[in-house]
C-alpha positions as CSV (number, residue, x, y, z in Angstrom):
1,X,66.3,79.1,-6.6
2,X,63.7,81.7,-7.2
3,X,66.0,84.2,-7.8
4,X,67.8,81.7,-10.3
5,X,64.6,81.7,-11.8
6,X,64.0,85.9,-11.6
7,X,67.1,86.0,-13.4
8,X,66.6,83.5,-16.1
9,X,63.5,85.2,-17.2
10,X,64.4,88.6,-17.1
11,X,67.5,87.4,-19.5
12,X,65.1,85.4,-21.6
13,X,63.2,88.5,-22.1
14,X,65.7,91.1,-23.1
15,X,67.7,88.6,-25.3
16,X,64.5,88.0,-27.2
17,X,63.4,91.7,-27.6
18,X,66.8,92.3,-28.5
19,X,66.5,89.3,-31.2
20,X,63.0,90.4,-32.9
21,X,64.7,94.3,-33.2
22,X,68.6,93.0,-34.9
23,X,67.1,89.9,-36.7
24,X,63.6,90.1,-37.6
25,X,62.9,86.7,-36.6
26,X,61.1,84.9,-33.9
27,X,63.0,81.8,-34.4
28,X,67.0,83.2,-33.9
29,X,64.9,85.5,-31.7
30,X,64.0,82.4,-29.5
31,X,67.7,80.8,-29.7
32,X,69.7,83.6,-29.1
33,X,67.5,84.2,-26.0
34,X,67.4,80.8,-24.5
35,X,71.7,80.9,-25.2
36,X,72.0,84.1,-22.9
37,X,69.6,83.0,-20.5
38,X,71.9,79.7,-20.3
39,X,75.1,81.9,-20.3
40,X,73.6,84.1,-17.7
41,X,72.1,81.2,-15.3
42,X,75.6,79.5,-15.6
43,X,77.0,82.9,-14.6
44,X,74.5,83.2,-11.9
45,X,74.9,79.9,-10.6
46,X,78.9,80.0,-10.8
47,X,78.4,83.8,-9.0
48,X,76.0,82.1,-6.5
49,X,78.0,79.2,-5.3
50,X,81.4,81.5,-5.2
51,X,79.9,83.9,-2.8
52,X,78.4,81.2,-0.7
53,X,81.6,80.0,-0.3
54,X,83.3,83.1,0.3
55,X,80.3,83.8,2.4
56,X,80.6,80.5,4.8
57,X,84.8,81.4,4.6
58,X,84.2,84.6,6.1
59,X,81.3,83.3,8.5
60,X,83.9,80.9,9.2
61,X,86.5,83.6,10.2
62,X,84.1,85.4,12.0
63,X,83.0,82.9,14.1
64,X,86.7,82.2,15.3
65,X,87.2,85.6,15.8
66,X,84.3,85.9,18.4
67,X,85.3,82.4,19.6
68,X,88.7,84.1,20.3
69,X,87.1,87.1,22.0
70,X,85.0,85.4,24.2
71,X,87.9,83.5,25.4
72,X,89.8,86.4,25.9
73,X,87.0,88.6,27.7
74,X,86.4,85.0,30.0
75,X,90.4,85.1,30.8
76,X,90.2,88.8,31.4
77,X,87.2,88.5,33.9
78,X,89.4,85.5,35.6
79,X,92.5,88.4,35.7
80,X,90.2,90.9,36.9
81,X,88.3,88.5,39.4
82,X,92.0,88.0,40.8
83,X,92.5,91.6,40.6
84,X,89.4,92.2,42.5
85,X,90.5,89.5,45.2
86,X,93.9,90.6,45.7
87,X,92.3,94.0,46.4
88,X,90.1,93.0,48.5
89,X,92.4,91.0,50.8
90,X,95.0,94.2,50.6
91,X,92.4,96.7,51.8
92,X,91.4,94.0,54.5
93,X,95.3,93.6,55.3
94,X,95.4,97.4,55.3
95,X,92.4,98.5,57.9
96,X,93.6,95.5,59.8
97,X,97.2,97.4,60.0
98,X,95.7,100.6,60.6
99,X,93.1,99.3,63.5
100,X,96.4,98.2,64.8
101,X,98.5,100.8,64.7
102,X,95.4,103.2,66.1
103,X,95.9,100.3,69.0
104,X,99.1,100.9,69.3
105,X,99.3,104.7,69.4
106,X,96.0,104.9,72.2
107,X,98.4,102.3,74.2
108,X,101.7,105.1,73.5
109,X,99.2,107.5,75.0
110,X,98.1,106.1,78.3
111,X,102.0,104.9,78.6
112,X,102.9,108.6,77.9
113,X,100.1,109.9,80.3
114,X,101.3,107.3,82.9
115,X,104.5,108.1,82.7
116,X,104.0,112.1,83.3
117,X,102.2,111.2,86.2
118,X,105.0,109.1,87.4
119,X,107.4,111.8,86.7
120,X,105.0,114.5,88.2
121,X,105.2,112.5,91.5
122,X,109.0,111.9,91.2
123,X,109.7,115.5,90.9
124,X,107.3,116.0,93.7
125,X,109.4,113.3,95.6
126,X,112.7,114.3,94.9
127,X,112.0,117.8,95.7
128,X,110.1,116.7,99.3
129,X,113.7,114.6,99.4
130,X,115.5,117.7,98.8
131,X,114.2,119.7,101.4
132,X,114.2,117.2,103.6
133,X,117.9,116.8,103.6
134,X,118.3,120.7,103.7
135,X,116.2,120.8,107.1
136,X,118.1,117.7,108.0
137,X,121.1,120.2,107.7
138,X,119.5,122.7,109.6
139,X,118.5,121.0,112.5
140,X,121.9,120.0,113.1
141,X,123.8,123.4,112.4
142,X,120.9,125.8,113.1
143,X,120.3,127.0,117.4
144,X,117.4,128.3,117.5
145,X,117.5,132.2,118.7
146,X,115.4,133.2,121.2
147,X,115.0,137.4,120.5
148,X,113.4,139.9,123.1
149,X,110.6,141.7,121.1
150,X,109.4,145.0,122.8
151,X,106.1,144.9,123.6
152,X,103.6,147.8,122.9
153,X,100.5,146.6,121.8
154,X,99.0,145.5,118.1
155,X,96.7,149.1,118.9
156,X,99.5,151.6,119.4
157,X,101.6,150.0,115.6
158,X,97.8,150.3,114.0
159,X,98.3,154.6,115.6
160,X,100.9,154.5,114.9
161,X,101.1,153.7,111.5
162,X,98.1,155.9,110.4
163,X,99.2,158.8,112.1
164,X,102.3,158.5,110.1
165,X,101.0,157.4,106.9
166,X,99.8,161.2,104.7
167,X,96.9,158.8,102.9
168,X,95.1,158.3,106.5
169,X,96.1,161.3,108.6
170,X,96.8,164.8,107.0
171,X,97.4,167.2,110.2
172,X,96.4,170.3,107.9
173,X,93.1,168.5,107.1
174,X,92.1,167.3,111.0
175,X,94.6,169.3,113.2
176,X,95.0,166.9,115.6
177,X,94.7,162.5,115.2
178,X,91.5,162.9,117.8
179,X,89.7,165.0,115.0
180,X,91.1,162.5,112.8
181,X,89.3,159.3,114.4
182,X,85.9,161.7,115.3
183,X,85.9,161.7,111.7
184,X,85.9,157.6,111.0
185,X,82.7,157.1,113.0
186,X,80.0,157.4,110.0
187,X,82.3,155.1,108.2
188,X,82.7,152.8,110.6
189,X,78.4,152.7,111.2
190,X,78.1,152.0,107.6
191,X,80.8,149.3,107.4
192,X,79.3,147.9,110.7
193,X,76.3,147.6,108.1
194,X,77.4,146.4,105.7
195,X,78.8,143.0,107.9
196,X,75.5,142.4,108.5
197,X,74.6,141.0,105.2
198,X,75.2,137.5,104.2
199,X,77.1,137.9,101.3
200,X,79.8,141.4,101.9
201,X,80.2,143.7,99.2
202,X,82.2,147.1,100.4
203,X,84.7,149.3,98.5
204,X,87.8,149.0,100.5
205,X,89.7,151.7,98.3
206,X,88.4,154.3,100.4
207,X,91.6,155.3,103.3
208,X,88.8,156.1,105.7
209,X,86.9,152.3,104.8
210,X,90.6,150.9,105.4
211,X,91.1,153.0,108.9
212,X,88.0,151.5,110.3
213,X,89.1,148.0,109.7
214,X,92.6,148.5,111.0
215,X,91.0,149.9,114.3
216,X,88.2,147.9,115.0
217,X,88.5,144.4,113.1
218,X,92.5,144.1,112.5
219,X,93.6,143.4,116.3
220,X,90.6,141.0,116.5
221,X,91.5,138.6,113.2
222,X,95.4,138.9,113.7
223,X,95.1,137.5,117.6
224,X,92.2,134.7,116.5
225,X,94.8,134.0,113.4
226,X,98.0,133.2,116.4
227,X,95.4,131.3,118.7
228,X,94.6,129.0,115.7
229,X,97.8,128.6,114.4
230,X,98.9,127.6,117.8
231,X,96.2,125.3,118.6
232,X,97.7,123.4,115.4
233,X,100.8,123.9,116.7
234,X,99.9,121.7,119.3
235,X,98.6,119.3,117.3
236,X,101.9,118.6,115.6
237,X,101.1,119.6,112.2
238,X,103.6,121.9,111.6
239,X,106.3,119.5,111.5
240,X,107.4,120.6,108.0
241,X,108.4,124.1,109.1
242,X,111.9,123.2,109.3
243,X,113.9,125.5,107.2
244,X,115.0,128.9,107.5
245,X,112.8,130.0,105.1
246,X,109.1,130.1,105.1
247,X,106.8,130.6,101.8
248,X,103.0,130.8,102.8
249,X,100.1,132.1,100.6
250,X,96.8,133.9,101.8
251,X,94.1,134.0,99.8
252,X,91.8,137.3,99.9
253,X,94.2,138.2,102.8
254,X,93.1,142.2,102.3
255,X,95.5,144.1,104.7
256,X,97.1,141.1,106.3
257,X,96.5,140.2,109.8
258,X,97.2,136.7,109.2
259,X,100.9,137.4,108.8
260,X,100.5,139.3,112.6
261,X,99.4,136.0,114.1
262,X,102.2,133.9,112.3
263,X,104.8,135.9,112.6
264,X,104.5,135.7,116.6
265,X,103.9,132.2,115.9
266,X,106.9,132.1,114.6
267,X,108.6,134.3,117.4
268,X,107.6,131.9,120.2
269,X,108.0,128.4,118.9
270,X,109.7,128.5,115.1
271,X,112.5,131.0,116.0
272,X,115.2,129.3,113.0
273,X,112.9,130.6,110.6
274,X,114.7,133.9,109.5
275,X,112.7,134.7,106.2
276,X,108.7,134.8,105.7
277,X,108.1,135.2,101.9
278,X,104.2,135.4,102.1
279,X,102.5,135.4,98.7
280,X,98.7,137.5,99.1
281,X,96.4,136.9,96.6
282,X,92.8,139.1,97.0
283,X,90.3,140.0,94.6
284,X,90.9,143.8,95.9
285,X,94.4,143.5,96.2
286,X,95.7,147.0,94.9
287,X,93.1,148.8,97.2
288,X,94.2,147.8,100.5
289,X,98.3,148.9,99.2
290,X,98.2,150.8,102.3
291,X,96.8,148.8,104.9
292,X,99.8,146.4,104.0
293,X,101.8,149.1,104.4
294,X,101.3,149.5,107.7
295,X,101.2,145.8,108.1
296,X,104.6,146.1,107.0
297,X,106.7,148.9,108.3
298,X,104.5,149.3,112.1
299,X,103.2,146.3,113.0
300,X,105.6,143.0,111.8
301,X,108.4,144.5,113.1
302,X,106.3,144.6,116.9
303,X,106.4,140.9,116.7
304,X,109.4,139.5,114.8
305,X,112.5,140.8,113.9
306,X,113.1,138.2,110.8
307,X,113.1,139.2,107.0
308,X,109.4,139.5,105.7
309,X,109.2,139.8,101.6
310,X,105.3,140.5,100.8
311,X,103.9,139.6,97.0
312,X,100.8,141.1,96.7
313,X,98.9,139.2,93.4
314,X,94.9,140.1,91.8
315,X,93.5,136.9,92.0
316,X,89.4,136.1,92.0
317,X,88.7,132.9,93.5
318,X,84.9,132.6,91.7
319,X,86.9,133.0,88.5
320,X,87.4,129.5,86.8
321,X,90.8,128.0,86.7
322,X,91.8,130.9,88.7
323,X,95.0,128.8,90.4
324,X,96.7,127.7,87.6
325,X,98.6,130.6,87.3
326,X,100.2,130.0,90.1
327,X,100.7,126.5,90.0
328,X,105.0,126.9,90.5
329,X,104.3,129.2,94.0
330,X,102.2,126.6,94.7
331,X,104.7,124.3,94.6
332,X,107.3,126.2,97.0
333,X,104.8,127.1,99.8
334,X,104.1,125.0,102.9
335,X,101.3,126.9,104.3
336,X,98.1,128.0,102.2
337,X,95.6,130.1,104.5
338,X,92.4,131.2,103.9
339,X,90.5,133.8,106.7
340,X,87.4,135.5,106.8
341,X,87.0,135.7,102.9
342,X,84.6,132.9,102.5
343,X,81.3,135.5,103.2
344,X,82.5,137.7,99.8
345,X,82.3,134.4,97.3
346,X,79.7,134.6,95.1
347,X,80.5,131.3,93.0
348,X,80.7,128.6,95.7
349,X,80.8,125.9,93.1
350,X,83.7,127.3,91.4
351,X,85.8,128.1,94.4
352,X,85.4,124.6,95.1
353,X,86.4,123.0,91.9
354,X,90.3,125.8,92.5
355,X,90.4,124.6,96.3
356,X,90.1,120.7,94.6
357,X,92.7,121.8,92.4
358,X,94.9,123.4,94.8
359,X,94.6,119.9,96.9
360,X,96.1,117.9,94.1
361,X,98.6,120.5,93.7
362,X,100.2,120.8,96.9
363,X,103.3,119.1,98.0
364,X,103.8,116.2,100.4
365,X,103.7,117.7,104.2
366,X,101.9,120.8,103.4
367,X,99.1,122.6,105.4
368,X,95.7,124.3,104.0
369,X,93.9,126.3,107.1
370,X,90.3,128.0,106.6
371,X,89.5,130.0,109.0
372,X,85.8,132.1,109.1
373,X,83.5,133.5,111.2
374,X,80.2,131.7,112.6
375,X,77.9,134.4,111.9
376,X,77.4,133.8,107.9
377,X,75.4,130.7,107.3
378,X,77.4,130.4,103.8
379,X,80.9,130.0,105.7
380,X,79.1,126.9,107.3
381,X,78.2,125.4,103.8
382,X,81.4,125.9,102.1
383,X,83.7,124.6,105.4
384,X,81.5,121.4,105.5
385,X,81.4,120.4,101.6
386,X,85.0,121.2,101.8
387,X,85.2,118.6,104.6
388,X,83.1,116.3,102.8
389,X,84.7,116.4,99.8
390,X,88.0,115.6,101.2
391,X,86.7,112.9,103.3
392,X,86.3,110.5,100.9
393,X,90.8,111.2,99.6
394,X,93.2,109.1,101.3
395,X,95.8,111.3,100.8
396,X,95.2,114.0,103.6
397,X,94.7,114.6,107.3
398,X,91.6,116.0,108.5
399,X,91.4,118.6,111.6
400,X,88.7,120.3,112.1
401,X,87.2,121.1,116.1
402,X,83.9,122.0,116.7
403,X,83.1,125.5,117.0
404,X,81.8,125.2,120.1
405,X,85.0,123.9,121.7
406,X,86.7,126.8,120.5
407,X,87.1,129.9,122.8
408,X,88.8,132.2,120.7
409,X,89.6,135.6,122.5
410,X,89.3,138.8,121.2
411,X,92.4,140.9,121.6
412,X,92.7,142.7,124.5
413,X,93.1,146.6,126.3
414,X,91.7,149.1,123.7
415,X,93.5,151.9,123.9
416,X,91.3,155.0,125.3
417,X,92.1,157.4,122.2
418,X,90.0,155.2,120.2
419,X,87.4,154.3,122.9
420,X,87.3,158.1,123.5
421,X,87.3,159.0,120.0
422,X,85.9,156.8,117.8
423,X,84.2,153.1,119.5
424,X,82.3,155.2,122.0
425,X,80.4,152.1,122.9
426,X,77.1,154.6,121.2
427,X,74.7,152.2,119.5
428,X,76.7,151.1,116.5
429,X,80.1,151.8,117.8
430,X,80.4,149.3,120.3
431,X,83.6,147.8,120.4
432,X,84.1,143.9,120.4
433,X,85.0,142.1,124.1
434,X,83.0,138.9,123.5
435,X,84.7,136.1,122.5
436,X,85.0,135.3,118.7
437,X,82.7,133.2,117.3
438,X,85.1,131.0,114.5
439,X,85.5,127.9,112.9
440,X,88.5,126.5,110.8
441,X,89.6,123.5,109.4
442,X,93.2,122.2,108.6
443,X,93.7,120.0,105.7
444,X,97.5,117.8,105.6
445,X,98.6,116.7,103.2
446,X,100.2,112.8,104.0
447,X,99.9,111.5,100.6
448,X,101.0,112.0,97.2
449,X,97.7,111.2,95.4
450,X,98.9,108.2,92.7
């Protein structure tokens, strides 16, 4: 109304102004104003109420229009709500399908692990089964052959074999084999020396280091290696020793003497055995190359007349995981010996952790002997946590003697070259007559572990 009023004025105004210019008259002046201040009020008004309408039409259309928006954003949030839900529940589904295919595949697993185990022990089975029926065979085809061995003495086959071997004896060097053992007797003080620690370090790739062991310590070891072997003869352990083929491994066997004392075993009371395949393993095992040789071509030959093959391996028992190398020669041996190599281990807890190893390893019927001297207080420890620790298995038979039950002998009639020569009997060059303090323990195996 006030801008009805604005406009009806301002009309009024110029319509007059206009009137007293053209006309010259206050009068017409006046009426021609107040007819254009109707004509524009009537315009104004007419103006007015169009626009209001057109304003309230498009007010109108515009209110619809967000009415019609708002119901379309409330349906989309219902769509997207159900969206949301039907995610939700899909990603639920989902973990729930993967927790239980995880299930699933940790189940496969344990089934898979299981089932190698199974097979593990089946093979181990089937192949006990196997040789089984083989020595089944050969006790009923196979006479045992008594042979006459020609005795001269485990001394003389040591002579003899360094007199013949160039790398011990050269004749241009010493003349004569006297001059030859004269010349071993500051070796064999210092080696005497160096037993007398309790932990043994000595560089047995000197020829003159390996002379002195062959004389004074070889004949010892090799005859306390037969009494032992048949003191478990007796005991019935070696029932497994059926075929005519033997595979045995010695661990830090050096030159061998073990395979002395088995190999007479095996002359006197296993005489269907015709091959000895004897796998040596020793930390030093290309130094004593000629020791064995001797072993070889002199000495076994004194004793048994059957076909010896001799694998001589590096392997450090203090080295971790050490055994698992051999893990298939493992499997085809039936006798695992260990003597007088406990005193040079300078990692008892991992020698124990490859000896625990080598007990899940072995077959069904199958012998582990360690055999060591009294005189080191670590031989002691090892033997007895080695007992202890197999003590609380099921799976093998324990045989162990006290040491002081034992009377091991030391081996007999010294030749008087060497007495003359070389073990005088001056200070340290005694040589040994006392009995041999030992102790050894036999471990069989009467269980596969499941």
């Amino acid at each position: 109304m006030q801008y009805l009023f604005v406009l009806g004025t301002l009309s009024f105004s110029i319509a007059f102004t206009l009137g007293i210019v053209v006309e010259k008259n206050v009068t017409k002046s006046a009426a021609i104003a107040s007819i254009a201040t109707i004509s524009t009020l009537s315009s104004a008004f007419v103006f007015r109420k169009k626009s209001e309408r057109e304003l309230k039409n498009i007010h109108t259309e515009n209110l619809k229009s967000l009415e019609n928006q708002i119901s379309n954003l409330k349906n989309q949030k219902r769509s997207l709500g159900k969206v949301i839900d039907s995610k939700s529940q899909l990603n639920i589904t989902l973990e729930e399908e993967y927790n239980s295919i995880l299930r699933q595949v940790n189940q496969l697993k344990e089934e898979i692990k299981s089932l190698n185990t199974q097979r593990e022990n089946l093979q181990a089975v089937i192949f006990y089964l196997e040789n089984q029926e083989i020595e089944i065979t050969q006790k009923i085809t196979v006479k045992p052959e008594v042979r006459q061995i020609k005795k001269t003495g485990l001394y003389n086959c040591i002579l003899a074999g360094l007199e013949n071997s160039i790398d011990f004896y050269n004749k241009e060097n010493h003349q004569t084999f006297e001059n030859y053992l004269q010349s071993l007797q500051k070796t064999a003080e210092e080696l005497w020396n160096s037993y007398r620690s309790n932990q043994v370090k000595v560089n047995y790739s000197d020829a003159s280091v390996q002379a002195v062991y062959l004389i004074r310590y070889y004949p010892h070891y090799a005859y306390m290696n037969f009494q032992i072997l048949e003191i478990i003869h007796n005991q019935n352990i070696f029932q497994n020793l059926t075929n005519e083929t033997l595979e045995v491994c010695l661990f830090g066997g050096g030159p061998c003497p073990e395979i002395v004392g088995l190999s007479k075993l095996l002359s006197e009371q296993y005489q269907h055995i015709k091959k000895l395949i004897v796998n040596v393993y020793d930390i030093a095992s290309e130094e004593w190359t000629l020791s064995r040789n001797i072993t070889k071509k002199f000495i076994i030959p004194e004793y048994w007349s059957g076909d010896l093959k001799l694998n001589n391996n590096y392997l450090d028992l203090c080295e971790s995981n050490s055994l698992h190398s051999i893990k298939t020669i493992i499997k085809k041996s039936k006798l695992f010996i260990f003597q007088n190599c406990l005193n040079e281990i300078y990692n008892i807890s991992t020698v124990q952790k490859n000896i625990d190893f080598l007990l899940n390893e072995i077959l069904l019927d199958r012998v582990i002997i360690i055999i060591d001297l009294c005189n080191y207080r670590q031989n002691a420890t090892i033997i007895d946590r080695l007992e202890e620790q197999v003590s609380n298995r099921d799976d093998f038979e324990i045989y162990r003697p006290r040491y002081q039950d034992l009377k091991i002998k030391a081996y007999p009639s010294i030749p008087t070259i060497i007495k003359e020569n070389l073990l005088s009997g001056k200070d340290k060059l005694i040589p040994r007559s006392k009995d041999i303090d030992c102790s050894f323990i036999t471990l069989h195996k009467i269980k596969l572990k499941g």
